[in-house]
C-alpha positions in Angstrom: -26.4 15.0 -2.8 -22.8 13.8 -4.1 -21.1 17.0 -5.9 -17.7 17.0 -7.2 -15.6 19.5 -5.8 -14.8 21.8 -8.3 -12.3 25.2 -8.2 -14.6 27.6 -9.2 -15.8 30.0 -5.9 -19.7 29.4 -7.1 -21.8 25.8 -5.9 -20.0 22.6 -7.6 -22.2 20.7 -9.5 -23.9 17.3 -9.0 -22.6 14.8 -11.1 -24.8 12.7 -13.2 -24.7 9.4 -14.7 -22.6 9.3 -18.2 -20.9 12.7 -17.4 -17.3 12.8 -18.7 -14.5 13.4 -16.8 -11.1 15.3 -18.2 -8.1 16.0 -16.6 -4.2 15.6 -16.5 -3.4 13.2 -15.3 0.4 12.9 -13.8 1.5 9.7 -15.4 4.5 9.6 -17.1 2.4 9.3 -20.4 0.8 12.2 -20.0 3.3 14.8 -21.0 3.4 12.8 -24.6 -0.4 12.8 -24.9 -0.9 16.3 -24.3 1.7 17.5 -26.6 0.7 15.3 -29.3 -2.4 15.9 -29.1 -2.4 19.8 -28.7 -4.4 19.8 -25.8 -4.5 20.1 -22.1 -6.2 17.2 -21.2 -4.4 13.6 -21.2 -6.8 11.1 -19.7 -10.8 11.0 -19.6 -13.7 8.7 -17.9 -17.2 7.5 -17.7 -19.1 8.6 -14.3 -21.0 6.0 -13.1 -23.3 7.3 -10.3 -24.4 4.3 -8.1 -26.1 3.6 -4.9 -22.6 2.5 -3.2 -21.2 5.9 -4.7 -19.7 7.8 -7.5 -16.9 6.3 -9.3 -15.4 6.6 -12.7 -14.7 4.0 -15.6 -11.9 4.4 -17.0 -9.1 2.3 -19.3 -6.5 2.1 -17.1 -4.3 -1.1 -16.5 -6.2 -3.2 -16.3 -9.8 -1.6 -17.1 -11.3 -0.1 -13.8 -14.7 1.2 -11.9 -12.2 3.9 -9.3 -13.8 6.1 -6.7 -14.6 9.4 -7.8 -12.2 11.1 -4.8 -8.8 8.5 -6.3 -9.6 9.5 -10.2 -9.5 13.1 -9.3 -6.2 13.1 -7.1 -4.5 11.3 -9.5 -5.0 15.1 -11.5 -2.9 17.5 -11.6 -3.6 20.0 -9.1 -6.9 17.5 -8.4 -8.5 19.8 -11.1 -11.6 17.9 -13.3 -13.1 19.3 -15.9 -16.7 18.1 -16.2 -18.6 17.6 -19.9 -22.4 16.3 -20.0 -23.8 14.1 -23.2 -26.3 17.0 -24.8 -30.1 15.5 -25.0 -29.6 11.7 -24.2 -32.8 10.4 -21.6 -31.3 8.9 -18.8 -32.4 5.5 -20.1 -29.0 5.7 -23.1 -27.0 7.5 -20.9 -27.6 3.9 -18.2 -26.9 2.1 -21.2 -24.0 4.1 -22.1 -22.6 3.3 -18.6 -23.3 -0.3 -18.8 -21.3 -0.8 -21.9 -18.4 1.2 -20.0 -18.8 -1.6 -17.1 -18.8 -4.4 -19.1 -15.4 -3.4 -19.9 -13.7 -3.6 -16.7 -11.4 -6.3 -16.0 -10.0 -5.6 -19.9 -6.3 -4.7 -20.3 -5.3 -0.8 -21.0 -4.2 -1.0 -25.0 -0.5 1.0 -24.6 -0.4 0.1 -28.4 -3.8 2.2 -29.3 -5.2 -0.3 -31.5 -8.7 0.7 -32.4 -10.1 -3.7 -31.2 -11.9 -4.6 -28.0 -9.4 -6.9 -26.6 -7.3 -4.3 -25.1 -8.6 -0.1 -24.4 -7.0 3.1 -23.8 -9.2 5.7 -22.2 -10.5 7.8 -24.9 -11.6 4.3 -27.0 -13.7 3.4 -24.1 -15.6 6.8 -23.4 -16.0 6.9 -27.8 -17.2 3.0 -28.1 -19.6 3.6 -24.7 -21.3 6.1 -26.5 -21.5 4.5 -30.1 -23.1 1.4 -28.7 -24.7 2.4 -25.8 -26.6 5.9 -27.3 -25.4 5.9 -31.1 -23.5 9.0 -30.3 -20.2 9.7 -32.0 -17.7 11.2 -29.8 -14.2 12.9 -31.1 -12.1 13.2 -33.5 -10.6 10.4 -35.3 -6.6 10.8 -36.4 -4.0 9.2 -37.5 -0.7 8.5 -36.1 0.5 10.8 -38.6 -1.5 13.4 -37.7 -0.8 14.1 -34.5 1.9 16.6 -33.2 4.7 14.3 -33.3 8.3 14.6 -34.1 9.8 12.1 -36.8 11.6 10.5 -34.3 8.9 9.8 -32.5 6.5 9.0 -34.6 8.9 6.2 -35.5 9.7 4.6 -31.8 5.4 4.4 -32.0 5.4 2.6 -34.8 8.2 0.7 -33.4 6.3 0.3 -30.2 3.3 -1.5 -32.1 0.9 1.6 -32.6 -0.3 1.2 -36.2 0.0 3.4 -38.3 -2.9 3.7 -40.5 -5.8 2.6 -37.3 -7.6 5.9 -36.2 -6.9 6.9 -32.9 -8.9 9.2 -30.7 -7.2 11.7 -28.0 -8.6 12.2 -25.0 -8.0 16.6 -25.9 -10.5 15.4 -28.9 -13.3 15.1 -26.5 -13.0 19.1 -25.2 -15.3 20.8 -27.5 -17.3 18.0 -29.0 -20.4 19.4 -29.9 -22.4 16.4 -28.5 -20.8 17.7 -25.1 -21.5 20.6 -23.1 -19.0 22.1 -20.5 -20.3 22.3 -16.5 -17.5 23.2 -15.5 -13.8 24.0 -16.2 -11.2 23.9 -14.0 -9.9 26.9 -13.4 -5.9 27.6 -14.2 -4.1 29.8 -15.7 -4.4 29.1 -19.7 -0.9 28.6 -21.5 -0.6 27.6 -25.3 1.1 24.3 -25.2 4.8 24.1 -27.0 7.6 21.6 -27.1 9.3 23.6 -24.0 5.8 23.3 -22.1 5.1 20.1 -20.7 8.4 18.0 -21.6 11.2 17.9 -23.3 11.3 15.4 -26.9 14.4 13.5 -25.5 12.8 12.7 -21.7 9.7 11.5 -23.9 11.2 9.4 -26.2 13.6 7.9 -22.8 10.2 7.0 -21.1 9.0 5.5 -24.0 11.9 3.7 -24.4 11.7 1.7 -21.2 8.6 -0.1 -22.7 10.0 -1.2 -26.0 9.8 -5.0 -24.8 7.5 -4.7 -22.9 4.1 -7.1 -23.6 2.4 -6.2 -20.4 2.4 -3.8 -17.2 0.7 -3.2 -13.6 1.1 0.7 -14.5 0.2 1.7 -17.4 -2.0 5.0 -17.8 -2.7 8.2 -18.9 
């Protein structure tokens, strides 16, 4: 049986098809996403449990079906936090899946735009499961919602991320109730603050570097 190793002492559970994978990731976008987002958790995926393995889908650059064992030690600390789709058959949780595949190949949307021509992670995971099981996943936001400094809040805009699109964070996910929790990683739990994950001025330099930028071979979350 293919289990994911998880950091709790007890038995790790077997992953199933359509579970949903959190973590933090250690991208340089990361830091910005957790922040302004208020959550832990900067990047998410689709399992995909198949006969030549486990892997997760995932909007990276470009869109991508990754081994189970590189998603997880791309984590911080290799720690996943596993959610499970509450009540779907398996039959909408394969269909769920599909749609996630049919995405692969797609370019990772560093603009957030809420269109299928480009994705970011949390957009695939939340369209997979509208079209696939008719499930709404997370909460929708706008850029002037989230825990953002004026500053930059205007480099986004700057950077192409409308302004008036909803976005959905990949922290949105944690607590959904069409989710349950199998398991957590488990860390020591901090509140998240300005001082906590990185500074506003190392955010905004990082951002910076991609101000003309149309396209990249790294983007993530």
């Amino acid at each position: 049986m293919l289990v994911l190793a998880a950091a709790q002492p007890h038995r790790p559970p077997a992953l199933r098809n359509g579970d949903v994978l959190l973590q933090r990731s250690s991208s340089s976008r990361a830091p910005f996403i957790r922040r302004a987002s208020r959550s832990r958790y900067s990047h998410v995926g689709v399992v995909e449990v198949a006969p030549d393995g486990v892997f997760v889908l995932e909007a990276i650059q470009p869109v991508s079906r990754t081994p189970l064992s590189t998603w997880a030690a791309r984590g911080v600390g290799r720690e996943v936090t596993v959610l499970r789709p509450r009540g779907l058959a398996p039959a909408a949780l394969e269909r769920v899946v599909a749609q996630a595949r049919a995405w692969v190949g797609r370019p990772y949307d560093a603009r957030y735009r809420w269109d299928d021509g480009a994705l970011y992670c949390s957009e695939l995971v939340v369209k997979a499961f509208e079209r696939g099981a008719g499930v709404p996943l997370g909460r929708r936001q706008r850029l002037d919602e989230l825990a953002l400094t004026p500053a930059e809040r205007a480099l986004a805009v700057e950077l192409g991320v409308p302004a008036d699109e909803p976005l959905v964070t990949p922290g949105s996910l944690d607590g959904d109730p069409h989710l349950e929790v199998v398991v957590r990683e488990m860390v020591r739990v901090m509140a998240l603050s300005m001082t906590s994950v990185m500074p506003a001025r190392r955010i905004l330099r990082k951002f910076s570097r991609i101000r003309s930028a149309t396209t990249t071979d790294s983007f993530t979350e």
